[in-house]
Wavefront OBJ file of the C-alpha trace (Angstrom):
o trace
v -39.421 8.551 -33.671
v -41.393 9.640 -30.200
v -44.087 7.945 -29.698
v -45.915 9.066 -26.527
v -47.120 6.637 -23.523
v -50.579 5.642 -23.819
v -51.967 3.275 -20.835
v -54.281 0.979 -23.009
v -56.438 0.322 -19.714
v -57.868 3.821 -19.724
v -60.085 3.047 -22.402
v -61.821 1.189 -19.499
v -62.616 4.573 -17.534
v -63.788 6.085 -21.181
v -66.473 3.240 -21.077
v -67.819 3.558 -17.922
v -67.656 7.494 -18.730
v -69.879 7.075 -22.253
v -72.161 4.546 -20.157
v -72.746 6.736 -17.343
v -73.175 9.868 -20.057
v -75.680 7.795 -22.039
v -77.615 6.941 -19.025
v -77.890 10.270 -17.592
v -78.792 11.722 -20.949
v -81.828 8.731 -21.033
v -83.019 9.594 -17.582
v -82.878 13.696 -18.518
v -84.983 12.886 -21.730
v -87.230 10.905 -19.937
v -88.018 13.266 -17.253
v -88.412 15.849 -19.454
v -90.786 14.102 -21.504
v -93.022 13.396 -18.591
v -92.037 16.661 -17.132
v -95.001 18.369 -20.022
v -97.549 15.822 -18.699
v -99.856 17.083 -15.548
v -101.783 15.046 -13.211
v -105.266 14.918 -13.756
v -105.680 15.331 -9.856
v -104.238 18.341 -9.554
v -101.632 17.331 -7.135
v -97.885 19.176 -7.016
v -95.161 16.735 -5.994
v -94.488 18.328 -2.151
v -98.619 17.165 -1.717
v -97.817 14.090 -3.231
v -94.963 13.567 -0.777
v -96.815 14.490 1.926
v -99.806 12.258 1.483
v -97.735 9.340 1.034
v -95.479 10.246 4.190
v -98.718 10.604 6.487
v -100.407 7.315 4.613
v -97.560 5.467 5.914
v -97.200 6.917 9.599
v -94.352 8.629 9.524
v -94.946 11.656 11.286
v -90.939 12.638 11.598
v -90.190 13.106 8.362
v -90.022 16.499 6.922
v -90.432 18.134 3.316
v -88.207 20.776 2.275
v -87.215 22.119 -1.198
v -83.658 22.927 -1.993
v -82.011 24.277 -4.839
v -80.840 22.445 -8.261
v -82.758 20.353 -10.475
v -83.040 16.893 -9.786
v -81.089 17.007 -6.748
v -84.240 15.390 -4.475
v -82.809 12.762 -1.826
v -84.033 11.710 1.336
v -81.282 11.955 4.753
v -82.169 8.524 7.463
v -79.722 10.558 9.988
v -81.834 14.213 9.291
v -85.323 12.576 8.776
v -85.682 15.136 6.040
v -86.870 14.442 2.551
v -85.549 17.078 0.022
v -87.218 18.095 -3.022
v -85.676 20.290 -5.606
v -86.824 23.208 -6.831
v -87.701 21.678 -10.413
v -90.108 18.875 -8.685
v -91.368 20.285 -5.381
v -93.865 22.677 -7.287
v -94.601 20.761 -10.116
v -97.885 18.656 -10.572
v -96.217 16.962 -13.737
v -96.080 12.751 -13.850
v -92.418 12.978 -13.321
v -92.117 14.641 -10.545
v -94.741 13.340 -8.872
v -92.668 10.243 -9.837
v -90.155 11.121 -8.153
v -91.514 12.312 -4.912
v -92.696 8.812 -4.331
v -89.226 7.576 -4.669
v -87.663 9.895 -2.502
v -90.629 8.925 -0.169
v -89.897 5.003 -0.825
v -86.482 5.645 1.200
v -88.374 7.024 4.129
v -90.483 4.169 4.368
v -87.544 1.658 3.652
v -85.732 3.405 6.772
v -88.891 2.998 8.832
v -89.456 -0.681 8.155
v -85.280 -0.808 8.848
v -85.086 -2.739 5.284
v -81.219 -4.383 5.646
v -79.902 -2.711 2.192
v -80.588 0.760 3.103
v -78.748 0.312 6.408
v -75.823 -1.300 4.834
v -75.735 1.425 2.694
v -75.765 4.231 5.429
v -73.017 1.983 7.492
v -70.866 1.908 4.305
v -70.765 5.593 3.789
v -67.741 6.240 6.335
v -65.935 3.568 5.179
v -66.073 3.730 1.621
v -65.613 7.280 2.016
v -62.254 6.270 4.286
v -61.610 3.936 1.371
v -61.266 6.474 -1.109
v -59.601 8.981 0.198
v -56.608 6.268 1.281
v -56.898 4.269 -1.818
v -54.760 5.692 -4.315
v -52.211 6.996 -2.100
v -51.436 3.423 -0.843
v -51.634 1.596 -4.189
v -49.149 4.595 -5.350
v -46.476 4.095 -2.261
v -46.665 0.540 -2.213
v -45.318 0.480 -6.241
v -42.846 2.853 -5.803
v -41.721 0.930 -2.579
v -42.930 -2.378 -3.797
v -39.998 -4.430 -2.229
v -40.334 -3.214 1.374
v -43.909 -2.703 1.377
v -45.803 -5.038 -1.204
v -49.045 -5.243 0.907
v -49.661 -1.471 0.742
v -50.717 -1.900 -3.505
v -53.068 -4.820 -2.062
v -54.682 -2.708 0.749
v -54.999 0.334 -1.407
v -56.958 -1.576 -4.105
v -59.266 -3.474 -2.021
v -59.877 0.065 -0.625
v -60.278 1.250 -4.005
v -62.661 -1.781 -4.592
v -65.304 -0.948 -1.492
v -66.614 2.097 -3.918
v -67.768 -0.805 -6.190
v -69.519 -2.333 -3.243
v -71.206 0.681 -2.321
v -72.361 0.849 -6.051
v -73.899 -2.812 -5.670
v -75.264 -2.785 -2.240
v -77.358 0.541 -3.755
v -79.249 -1.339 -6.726
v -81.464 -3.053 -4.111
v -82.074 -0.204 -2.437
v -82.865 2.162 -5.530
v -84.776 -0.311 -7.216
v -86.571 -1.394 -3.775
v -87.784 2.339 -3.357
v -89.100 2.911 -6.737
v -90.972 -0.197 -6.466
v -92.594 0.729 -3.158
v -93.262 4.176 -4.780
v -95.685 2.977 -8.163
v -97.285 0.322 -5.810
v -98.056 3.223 -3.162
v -99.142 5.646 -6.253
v -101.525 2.936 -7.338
v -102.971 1.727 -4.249
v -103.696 5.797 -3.174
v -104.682 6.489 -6.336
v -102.849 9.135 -6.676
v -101.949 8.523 -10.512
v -104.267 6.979 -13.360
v -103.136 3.952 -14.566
v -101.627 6.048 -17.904
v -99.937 8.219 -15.366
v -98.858 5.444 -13.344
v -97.086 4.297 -16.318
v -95.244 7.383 -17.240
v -94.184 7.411 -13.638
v -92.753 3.657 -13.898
v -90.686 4.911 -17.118
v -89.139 7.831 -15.566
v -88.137 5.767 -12.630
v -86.741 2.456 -14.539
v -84.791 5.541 -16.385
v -83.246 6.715 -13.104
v -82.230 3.309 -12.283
v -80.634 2.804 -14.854
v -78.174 5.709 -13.901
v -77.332 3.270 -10.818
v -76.787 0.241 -12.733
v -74.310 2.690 -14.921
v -72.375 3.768 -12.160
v -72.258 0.370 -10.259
v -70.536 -0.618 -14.197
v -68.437 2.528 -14.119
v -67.032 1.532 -10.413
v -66.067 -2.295 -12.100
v -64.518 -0.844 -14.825
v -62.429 1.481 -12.546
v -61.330 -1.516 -10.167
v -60.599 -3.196 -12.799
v -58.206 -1.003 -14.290
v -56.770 -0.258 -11.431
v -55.800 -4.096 -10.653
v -54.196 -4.582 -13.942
v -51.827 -1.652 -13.536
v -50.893 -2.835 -10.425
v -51.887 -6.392 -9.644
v -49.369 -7.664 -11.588
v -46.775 -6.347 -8.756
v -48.635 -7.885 -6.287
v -47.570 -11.293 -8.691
v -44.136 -10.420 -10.098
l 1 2 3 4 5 6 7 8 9 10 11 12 13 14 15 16 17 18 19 20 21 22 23 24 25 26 27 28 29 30 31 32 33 34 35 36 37 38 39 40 41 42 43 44 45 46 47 48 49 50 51 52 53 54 55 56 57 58 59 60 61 62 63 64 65 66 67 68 69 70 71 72 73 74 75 76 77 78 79 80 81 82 83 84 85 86 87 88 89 90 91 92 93 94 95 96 97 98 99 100 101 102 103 104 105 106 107 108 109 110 111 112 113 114 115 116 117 118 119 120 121 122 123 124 125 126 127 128 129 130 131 132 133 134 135 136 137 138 139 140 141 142 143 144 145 146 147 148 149 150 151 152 153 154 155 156 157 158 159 160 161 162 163 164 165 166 167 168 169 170 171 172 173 174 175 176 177 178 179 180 181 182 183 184 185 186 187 188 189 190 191 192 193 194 195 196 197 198 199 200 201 202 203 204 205 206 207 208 209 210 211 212 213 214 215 216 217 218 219 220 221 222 223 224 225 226 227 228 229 230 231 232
C-alpha cells in the first residue's frame, strides 16, 4: 500500500497560521466594535493625529490618507504618517485609537527611542535574509558534503525574520503606550473612551506577539528538517 509523505513538522507552520488567524480575527472584532462608538468631542482621527503631532513639536511630519482598511503606518525615512481610508475620516474610539498609535511612532523616531531604530536598521538585512535563506539551506543539503556551512548560513538567515519579529514588540507596545497616555493627558478621549481605545490597541498587539510566535515556529521547523545535517 502507498502511503504518501507527510513532513510531521508542518503542523508547526499550521499553528502559527491558526494563531496569527485567531489574532487578526480578535483585533478585526475589536475594532469593529469600537468602530460604532463616536467621540463625544467631535474629533475625526486625521484631527486627532494632527493635534497630537503639533502637541509634541513635530512640525515635519505629514498626514495623508491612503487606500485599504487598516493599512495606517507611519514611514521614519518619508516623515509621513498614513491613515487609511477607514480611520482618517472617522471620529469613532477606534480610530481615533489608532491615530495615536501611528502618531506614537513619530514621536518614538523624534526622541530616537533605540528599538525603533533597530528596527529600521534591520529592514535591509532581514529583508537580504530572506530572500537568501531558503536557497542556501536548500543547496547546502543537496551538496551537504562539499558545502555543509551553506544549511547553517541559510538558517541563521532564515532566523533574523524572528528577530525582526522580537525587536518589534517593544516598539509596538512602546507606541501604543505613548498613544493612551497622550489621549489622556490632551484630553482628547473620556476616560470610557480612553478605555475602548486601550482595548483596541492591546488587540492589535496581540497580532505582533502572534507573528513574533509564527516566525519561532517557522525557525523551528526549519532547523529540524535540516539541523540534523548540520549533526550527522
Amino acid at each position: 500500500m502507498f502511503y504518501p509523505f507527510f513532513d510531521s513538522t508542518y503542523i508547526l507552520v499550521i499553528i502559527g497560521m491558526l494563531i496569527s488567524m485567531l489574532a487578526s480575527s480578535y483585533v478585526n472584532s475589536t475594532y469593529r466594535k469600537f468602530d460604532k462608538v463616536m467621540n463625544r468631542k467631535g474629533y475625526t482621527a486625521t484631527d486627532v493625529a494632527r493635534l497630537i503631532l503639533q502637541d509634541s513639536g513635530i512640525h515635519n511630519v505629514g498626514v495623508q490618507q491612503i487606500s485599504g482598511d487598516l493599512t495606517d503606518n507611519y514611514n521614519s525615512s518619508t516623515k509621513v504618517l498614513s491613515l487609511s481610508q477607514t480611520v482618517a475620516d472617522s471620529r469613532s474610539v477606534a480610530a481615533i485609537g489608532v491615530a495615536a498609535h501611528e502618531c506614537g511612532h513619530a514621536v518614538q523616531d523624534q526622541k530616537h527611542y533605540a528599538p525603533l531604530k533597530l528596527r529600521i536598521a534591520l529592514v535591509p538585512v532581514v529583508n537580504f535574509g530572506a530572500k537568501i535563506s531558503i536557497p542556501l539551506i536548500l543547496i547546502g543539503a543537496i551538496f551537504f558534503s562539499t558545502t555543509p556551512a551553506l544549511v547553517t548560513i541559510g538558517l541563521w538567515c532564515f532566523a533574523l525574520t524572528f528577530l525582526f519579529q522580537v525587536v518589534t514588540l517593544p516598539v509596538e507596545f512602546n507606541a501604543s503606550k505613548r498613544a493612551l497616555a497622550i489621549l489622556s493627558d490632551n484630553h482628547i478621549l473620556d476616560d470610557d473612551e480612553l478605555a475602548m481605545a486601550r482595548k483596541v490597541l492591546i488587540a492589535a498587539a496581540l497580532t505582533y506577539v502572534a507573528a513574533a510566535v509564527a516566525s519561532l515556529l517557522q525557525v523551528l521547523r526549519l532547523f529540524l528538517l535540516f539541523g540534523n545535517n548540520n549533526r550527522n
